[in-house]
N, C-alpha and C positions, 0 to 999 in steps of 0.2 A: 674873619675866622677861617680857618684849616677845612677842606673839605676832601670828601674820602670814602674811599666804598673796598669792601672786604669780600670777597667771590669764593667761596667755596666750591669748588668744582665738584661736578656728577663724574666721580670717574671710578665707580664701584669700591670693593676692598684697596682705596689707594686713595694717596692725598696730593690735591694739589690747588694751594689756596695764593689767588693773585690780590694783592694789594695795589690800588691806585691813588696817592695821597698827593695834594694840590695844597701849595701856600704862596702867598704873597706872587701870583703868577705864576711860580716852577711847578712842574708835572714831575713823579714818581712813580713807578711801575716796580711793584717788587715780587717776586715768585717766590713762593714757600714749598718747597718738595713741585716734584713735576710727573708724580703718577709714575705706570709702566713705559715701556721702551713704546707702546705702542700712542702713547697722548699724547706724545711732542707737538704732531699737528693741531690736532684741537684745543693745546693752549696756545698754541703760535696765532692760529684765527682767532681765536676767542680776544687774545689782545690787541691784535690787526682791528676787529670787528664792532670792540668797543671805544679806541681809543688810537688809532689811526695811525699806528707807531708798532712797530718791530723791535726797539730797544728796553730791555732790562736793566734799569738803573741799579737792582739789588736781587741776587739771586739765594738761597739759602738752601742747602740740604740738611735736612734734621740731626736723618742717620742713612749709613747706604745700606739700605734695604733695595731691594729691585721695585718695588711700590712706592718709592717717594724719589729714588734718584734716577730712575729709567729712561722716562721723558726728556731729559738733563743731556742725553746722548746726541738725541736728535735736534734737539736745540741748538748745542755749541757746534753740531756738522750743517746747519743750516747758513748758509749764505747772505742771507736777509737778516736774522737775528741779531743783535750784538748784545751782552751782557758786559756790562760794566764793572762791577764786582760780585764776587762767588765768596760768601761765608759755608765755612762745613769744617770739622773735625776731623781729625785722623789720628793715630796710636804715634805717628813721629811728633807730633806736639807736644809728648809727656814721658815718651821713651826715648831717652838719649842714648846716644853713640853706646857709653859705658856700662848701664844696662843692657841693651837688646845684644850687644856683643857675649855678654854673661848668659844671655834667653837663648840666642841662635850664635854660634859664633862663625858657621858656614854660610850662612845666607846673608844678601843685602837686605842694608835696612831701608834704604828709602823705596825699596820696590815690595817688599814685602808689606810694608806697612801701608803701602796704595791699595793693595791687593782686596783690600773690602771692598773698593771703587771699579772693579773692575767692570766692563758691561757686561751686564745677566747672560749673554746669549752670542753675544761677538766676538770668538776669544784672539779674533785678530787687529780690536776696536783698541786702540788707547784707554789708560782708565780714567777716571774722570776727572782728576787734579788733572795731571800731563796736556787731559785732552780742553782743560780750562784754560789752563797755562800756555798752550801751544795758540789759543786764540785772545790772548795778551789781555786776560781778565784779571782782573787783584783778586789773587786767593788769599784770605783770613780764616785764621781760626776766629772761633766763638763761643769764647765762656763769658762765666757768668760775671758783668761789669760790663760787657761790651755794651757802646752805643754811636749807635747811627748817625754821624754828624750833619745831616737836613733831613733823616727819615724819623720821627720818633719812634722807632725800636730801640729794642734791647734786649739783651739775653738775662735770663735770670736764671737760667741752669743749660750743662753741669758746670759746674766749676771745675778747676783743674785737678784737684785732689780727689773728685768724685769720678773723674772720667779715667785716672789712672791706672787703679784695680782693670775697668773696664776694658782697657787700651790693651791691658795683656791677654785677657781671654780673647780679644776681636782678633789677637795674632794667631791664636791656637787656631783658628778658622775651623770654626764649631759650624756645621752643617744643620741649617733648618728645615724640619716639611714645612711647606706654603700649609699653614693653617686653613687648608679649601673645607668649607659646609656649605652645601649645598639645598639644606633644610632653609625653605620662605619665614622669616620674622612673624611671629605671630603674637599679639598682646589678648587674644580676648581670654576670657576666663580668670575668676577670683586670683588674685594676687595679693596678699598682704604685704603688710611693710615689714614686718616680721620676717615672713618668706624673701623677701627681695634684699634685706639685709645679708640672712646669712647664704644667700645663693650667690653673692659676691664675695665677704665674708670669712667662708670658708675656704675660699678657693686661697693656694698659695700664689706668688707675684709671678709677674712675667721674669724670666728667668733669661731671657733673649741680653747679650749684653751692648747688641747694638740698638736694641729698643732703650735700655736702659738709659745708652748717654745720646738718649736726643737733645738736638737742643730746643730748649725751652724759650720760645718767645713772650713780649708781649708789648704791643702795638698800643698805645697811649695819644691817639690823635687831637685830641680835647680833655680836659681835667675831668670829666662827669662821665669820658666815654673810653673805655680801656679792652684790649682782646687779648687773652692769654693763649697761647696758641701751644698745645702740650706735645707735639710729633706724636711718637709713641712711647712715651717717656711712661716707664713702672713705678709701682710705687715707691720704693725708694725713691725715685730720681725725684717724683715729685715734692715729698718728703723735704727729701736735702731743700730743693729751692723755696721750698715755704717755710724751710727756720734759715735760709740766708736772705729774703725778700720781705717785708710786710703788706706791702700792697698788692700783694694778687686777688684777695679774696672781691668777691661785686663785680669780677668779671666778666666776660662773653667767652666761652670757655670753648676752645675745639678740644673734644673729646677725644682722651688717644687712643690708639690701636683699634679705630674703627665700633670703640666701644667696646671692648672684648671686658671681661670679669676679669680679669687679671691683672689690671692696671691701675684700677679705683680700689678705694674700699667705702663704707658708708660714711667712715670717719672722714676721710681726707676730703670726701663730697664736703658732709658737714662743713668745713673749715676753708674750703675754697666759696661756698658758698656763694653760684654761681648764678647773675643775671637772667642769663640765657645759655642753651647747651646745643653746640653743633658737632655731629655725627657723619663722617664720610665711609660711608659704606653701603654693602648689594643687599642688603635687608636679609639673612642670613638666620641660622636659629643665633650661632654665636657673634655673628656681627650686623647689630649691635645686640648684648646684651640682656637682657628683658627686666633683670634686679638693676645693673646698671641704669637703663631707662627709668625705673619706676625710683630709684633712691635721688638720681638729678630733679626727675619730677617734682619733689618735696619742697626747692627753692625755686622752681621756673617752667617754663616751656621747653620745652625737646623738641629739636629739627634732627631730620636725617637726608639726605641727600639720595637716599634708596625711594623715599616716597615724594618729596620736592625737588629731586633734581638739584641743578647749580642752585644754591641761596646766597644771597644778597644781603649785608648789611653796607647801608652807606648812611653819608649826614645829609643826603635830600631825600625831601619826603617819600612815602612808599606809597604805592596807587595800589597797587594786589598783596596784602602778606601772605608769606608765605603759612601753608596748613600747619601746622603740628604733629610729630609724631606723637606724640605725650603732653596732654594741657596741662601748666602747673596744676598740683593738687589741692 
């Protein structure tokens, strides 16, 4: 049998979850988003530390936010590293020549269209396809059907018709605030399900259209044991991939956007109808959530990485579990 362990990393409002999957003797190491520009090193050790090897068999960026592709920098500029292949999305995968010529007809397209990838803070760094590309990694896109020829992954969102819309706003290079709250998480005090419903509910979607077309995973190492892993994919996005997939729901769910209200809603909880629920983020009033927390609660336990630090799911036994932010109800 397949053996495997799923590391969510402590890396505050940011994600970076390493997979290590073992079969029939071959070893697997795969990185899921790599945090800010500043965690490169502490996932470089962390993999060094656990598992004696510097190479990345599979590397994924969801979406290029500065909080899931940053890390990514320092990696592929590292010496000792080597990643093997690099799955990520970009607006040239679905914007042709004959379009974007119609969109922009003075600017190039292949550099334009990197320009999500650029690094947060280096503006004289390569952007991160060139700087994947330049260290002879196989770059892939990854929609929804892709799958992993010895890793059991797969993508089950977006698809390419859902990432298209989105590919053209990613070019209008819409400017984000870093969504900072600096308000401590706090659960005590009556909360109904009533209240926690429509304090999600009401809020409208995340609106972000590179949160939108994250890509959606979801890791299948054994038939009984499955992780859907959402980036910060909004409700639509999650939408679309739960009427093009049936098997997501009974999952082990990483919660997107650090749990924010604008991602979920009660219904899609409902319907994803999740195992267990993991949460990467600095404990926050908005990240994680506190409806959010209390509406997953209804199917499972709730972890957050703000109160337990890196968590651990693997298939050998657990000697310490980890606490709960929220006991199922």
């Amino acid at each position: 049998m397949p053996n495997y362990e799923v590391h969510y990393l402590s890396v505050s409002d940011a994600d970076a979850i390493i997979i290590r999957y073992e079969n029939s003797g071959d070893q697997y190491v795969v990185l899921i988003d790599a945090g800010n520009v500043s965690d490169s090193d502490k996932i470089k050790n962390y993999i060094w530390n656990h598992w004696k090897t510097y190479t990345i068999d599979l590397a994924i960026c969801t979406h290029p936010d500065s909080d899931h592709k940053g890390g990514f920098f320092g990696l592929l500029n590292d010496r000792d590293v080597i990643i093997n292949e690099f799955w990520l999305n970009t607006p040239e995968d679905v914007i042709k020549e004959d379009e974007y010529n119609r969109l922009y007809p003075k600017r190039n397209r292949l550099s334009h269209c990197r320009e999500c990838y650029d690094h947060p803070t280096d503006t004289d760094s390569l952007n991160l396809i060139d700087l994947a590309v330049s260290n002879k990694c196989n770059v892939y896109g990854a929609y929804c059907g892709k799958i992993h020829s010895h890793i059991p992954i797969s993508v089950v969102g977006p698809s390419l018709d859902f990432y298209h819309p989105l590919a053209i706003e990613i070019l209008k290079n819409n400017k984000r605030r870093k969504d900072e709250d600096n308000t401590i998480y706090n659960d005590i005090g009556y909360f109904s399900s009533v209240q926690a419903k429509s304090s999600i509910d009401d809020e409208p979607d995340d609106c972000s259209p590179t949160n939108a077309g994250s890509i959606i995973l979801l890791f299948e190492p054994i038939t009984s044991c499955k992780f859907l892993l959402l980036g910060d994919a909004n409700r639509a996005a999650i939408t679309d991939a739960i009427s093009n997939n049936t098997n997501l729901s009974g999952s082990r769910i990483k919660v997107p956007h650090h749990g924010s209200k604008h991602n979920l809603t009660s219904v899609l909880i409902d319907k994803l109808a999740p195992c267990c629920a993991i949460i990467s983020a600095k404990g926050s009033r908005k990240h994680p959530s506190r409806g959010i927390v209390h509406c997953l609660s209804n199917h499972c336990n709730v972890y957050s990485t703000h109160k337990s630090g890196t968590l651990i799911h693997t298939s050998y036994p657990i000697t310490t579990p980890a606490i709960p932010l929220k006991e199922k109800q």
